[in-house]
C-alpha positions as a LaTeX table, in Angstrom:
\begin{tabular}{lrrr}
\hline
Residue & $x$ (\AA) & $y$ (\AA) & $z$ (\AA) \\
\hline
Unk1 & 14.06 & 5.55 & 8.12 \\
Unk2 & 11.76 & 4.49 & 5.38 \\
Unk3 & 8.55 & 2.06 & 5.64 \\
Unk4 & 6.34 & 0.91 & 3.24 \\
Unk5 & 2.91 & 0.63 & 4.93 \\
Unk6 & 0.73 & $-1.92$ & 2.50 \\
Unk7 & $-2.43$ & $-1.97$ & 2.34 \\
Unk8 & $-4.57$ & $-5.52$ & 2.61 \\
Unk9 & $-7.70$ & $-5.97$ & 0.75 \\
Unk10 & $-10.18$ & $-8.61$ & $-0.14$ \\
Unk11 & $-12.62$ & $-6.69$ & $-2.47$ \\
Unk12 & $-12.16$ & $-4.57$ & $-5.55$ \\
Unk13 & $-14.45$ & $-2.18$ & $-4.84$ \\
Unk14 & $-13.46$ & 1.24 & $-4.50$ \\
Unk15 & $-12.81$ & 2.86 & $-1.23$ \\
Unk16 & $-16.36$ & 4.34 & 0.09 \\
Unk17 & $-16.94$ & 8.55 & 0.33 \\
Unk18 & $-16.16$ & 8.39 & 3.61 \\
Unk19 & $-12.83$ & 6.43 & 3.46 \\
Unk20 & $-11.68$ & 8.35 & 0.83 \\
Unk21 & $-12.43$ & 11.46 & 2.79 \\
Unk22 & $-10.19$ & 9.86 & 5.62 \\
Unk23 & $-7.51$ & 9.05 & 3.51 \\
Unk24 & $-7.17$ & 12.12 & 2.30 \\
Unk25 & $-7.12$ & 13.59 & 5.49 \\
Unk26 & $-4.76$ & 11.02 & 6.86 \\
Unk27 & $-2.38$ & 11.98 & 3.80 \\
Unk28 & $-2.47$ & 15.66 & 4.89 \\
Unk29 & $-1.47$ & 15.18 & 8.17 \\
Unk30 & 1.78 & 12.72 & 6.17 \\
Unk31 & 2.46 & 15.60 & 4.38 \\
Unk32 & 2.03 & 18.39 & 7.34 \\
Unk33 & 4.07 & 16.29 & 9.97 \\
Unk34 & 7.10 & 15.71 & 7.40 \\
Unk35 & 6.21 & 12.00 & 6.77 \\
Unk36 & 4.69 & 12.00 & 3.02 \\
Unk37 & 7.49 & 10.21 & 0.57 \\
Unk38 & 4.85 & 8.78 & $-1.61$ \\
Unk39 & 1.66 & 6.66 & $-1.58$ \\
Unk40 & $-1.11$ & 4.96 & $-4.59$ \\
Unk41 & $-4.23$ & 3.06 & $-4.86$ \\
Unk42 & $-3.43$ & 0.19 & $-7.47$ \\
Unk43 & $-6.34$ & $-1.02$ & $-9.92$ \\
Unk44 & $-8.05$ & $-4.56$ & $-9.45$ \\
Unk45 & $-5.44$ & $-8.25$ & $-8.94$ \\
Unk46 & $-7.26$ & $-8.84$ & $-12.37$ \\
Unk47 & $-5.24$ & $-6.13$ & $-14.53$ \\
Unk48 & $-2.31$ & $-7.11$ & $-13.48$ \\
Unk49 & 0.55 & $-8.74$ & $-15.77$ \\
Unk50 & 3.86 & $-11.27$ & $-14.34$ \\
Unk51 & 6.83 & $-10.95$ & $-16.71$ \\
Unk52 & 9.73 & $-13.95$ & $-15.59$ \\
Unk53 & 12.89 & $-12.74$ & $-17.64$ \\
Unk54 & 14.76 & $-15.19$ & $-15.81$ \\
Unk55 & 15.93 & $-17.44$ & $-18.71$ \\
Unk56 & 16.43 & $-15.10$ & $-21.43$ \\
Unk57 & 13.27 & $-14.66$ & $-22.67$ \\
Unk58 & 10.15 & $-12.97$ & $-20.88$ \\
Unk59 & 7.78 & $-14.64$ & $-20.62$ \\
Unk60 & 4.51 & $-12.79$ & $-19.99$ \\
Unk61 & 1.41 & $-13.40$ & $-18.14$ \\
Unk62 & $-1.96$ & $-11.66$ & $-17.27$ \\
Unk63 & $-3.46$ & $-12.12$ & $-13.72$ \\
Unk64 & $-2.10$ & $-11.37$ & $-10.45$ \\
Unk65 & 1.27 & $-13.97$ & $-9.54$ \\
Unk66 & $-0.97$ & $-15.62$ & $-7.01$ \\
Unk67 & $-4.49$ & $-16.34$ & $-6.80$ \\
Unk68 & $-5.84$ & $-15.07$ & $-2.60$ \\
Unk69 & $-8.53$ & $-13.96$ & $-1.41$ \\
Unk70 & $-6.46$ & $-10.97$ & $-0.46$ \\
Unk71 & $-4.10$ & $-8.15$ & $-2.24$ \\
Unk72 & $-2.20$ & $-5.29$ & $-1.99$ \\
Unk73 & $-5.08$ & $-2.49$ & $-2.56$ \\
Unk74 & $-2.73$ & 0.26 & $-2.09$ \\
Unk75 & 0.32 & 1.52 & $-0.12$ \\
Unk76 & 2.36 & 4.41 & 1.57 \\
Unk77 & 5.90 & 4.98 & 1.65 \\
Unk78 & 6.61 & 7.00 & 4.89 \\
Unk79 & 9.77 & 8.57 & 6.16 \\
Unk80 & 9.22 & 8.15 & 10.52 \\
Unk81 & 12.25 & 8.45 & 12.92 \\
Unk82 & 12.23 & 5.03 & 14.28 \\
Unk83 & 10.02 & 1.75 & 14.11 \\
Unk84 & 7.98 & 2.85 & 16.71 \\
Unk85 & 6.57 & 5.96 & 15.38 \\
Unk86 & 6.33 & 4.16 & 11.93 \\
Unk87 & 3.80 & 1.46 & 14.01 \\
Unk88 & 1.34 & 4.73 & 15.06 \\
Unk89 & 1.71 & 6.34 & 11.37 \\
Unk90 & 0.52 & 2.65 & 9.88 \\
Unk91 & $-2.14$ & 2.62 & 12.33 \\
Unk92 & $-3.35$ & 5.90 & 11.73 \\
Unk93 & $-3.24$ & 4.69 & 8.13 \\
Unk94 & $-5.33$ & 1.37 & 8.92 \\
Unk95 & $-8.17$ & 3.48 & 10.41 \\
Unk96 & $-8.40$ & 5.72 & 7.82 \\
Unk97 & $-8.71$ & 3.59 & 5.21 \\
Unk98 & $-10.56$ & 1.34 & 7.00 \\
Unk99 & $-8.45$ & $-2.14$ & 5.94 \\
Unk100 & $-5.45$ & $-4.01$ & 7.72 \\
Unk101 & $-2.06$ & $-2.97$ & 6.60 \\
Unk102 & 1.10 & $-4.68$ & 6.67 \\
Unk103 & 4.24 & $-2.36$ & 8.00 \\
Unk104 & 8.19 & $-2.93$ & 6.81 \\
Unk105 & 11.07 & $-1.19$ & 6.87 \\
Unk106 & 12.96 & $-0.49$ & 3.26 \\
Unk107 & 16.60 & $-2.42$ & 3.58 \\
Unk108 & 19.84 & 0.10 & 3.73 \\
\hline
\end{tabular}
């Protein structure tokens, strides 16, 4: 099965030294165990752009779909054998990158 493991932030500052150093450790062990599909940091709510295409004709807008206090900072897709194992690989995740993270399981 297939998860995406988001992660929640509330500032755009970068990941410090040290939680990039356990990220990329934490992606290792992904990658050694068999669980690595793919995973990415995403830039600042600010750059983003919402395109509605909905009615024939996008219409396009700068800024994040929805003002919070929180975003997705970053995510991992994981391959785990059952949502139980996928629970300890997302928590694993949340203390290495120091941040809460939000766990779901791809449809199909």
């Amino acid at each position: 099965m297939q998860f995406l493991i988001s992660v929640i932030d509330d500032s755009t500052e970068s990941a410090t030294g040290t939680e990039m150093a356990a990220i990329d450790a934490f992606n290792d062990r992904l990658r050694a165990d068999g669980h690595w599909v793919f995973a990415g940091g995403l830039a600042a709510p600010d750059t983003a752009t919402v395109l509605d295409n909905r009615g024939g004709r996008a219409i396009v807008t700068d800024g994040p779909f929805l003002e919070s206090k929180e975003y997705l900072g970053g995510f991992w897709v994981i391959e785990a054998a059952d949502r139980e194992a996928a629970l300890a690989i997302a928590a694993a995740g949340s203390e290495a990158c120091h941040r809460r993270v939000e766990m779901r399981p791809f449809l199909g």
